[in-house]
C-alpha positions in Angstrom: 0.0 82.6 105.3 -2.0 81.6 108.0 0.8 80.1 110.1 2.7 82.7 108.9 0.4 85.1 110.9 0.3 83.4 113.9 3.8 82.7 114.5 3.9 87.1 114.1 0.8 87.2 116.1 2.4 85.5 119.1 5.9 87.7 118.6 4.3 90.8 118.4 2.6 90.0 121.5 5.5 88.8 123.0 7.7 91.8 122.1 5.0 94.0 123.7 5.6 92.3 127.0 9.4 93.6 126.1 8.8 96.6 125.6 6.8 97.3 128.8 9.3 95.4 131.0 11.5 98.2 130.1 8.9 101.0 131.1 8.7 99.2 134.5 12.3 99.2 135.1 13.0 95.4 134.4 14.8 95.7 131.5 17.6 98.2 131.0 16.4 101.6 128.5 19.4 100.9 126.9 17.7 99.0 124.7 14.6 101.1 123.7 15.5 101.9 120.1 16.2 98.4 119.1 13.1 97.0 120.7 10.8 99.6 120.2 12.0 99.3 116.5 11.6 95.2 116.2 8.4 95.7 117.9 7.0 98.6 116.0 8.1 96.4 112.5 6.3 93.4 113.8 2.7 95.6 114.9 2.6 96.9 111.4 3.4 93.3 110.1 0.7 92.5 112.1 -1.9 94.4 110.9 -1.2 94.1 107.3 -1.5 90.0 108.0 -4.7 90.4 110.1 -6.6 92.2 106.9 -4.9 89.5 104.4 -6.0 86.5 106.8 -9.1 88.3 107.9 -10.5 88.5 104.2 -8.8 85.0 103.0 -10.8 83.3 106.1 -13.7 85.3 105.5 -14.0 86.8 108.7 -16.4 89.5 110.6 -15.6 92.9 110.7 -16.4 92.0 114.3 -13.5 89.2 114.4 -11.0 91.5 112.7 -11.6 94.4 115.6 -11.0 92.0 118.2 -7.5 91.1 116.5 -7.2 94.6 116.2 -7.8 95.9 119.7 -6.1 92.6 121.0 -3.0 93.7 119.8 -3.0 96.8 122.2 -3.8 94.6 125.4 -1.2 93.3 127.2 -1.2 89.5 127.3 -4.4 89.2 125.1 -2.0 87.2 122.1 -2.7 84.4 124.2 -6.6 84.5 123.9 -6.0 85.4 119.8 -3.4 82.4 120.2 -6.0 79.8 121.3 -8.8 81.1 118.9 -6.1 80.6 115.7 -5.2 77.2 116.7 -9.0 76.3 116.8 -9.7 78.1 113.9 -6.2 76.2 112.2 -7.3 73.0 113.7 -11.1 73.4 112.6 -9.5 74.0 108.8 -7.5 70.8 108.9 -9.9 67.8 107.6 -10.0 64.6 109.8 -7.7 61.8 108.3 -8.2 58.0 109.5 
């Protein structure tokens, strides 16, 4: 589940940066319906797998509002990216 949420984590953030290279003109608004739709399925995703990770990892309140408002910054999956893989990586026990 984990993994699960971080490979949605980085698409939602990813389809964010779609969807505002279409407000600025990059990206033709021919497209707006399909993307805003992928993009508004993946945010909801989102949040339901932040409270299910959030309360399997046993995380602040404090944590979970950070996930939250990161989801609304542009380019801040990248900061939440880094702190899953330590937290991922922190999980895994040391083999030798």
């Amino acid at each position: 589940m984990f993994n699960f949420f971080r490979a949605i984590s980085f698409l939602e953030g990813l389809s964010f940066l779609v969807i505002l290279s279409v407000t600025f003109g990059f990206i033709s608004r021919d497209f707006v319906s399909v993307l805003g739709m992928a993009h508004g399925m993946l945010f909801m995703l989102y949040l339901v797998l932040s409270l299910i990770v959030s309360n399997k990892q046993q995380w602040s309140l404090v944590i979970w509002l950070a996930l939250m408002i990161a989801s609304l910054v542009p380019f801040a999956f990248i900061p939440v990216e880094l702190f899953l893989s330590r937290t991922s990586s922190a999980q895994k026990p040391i083999q030798s």
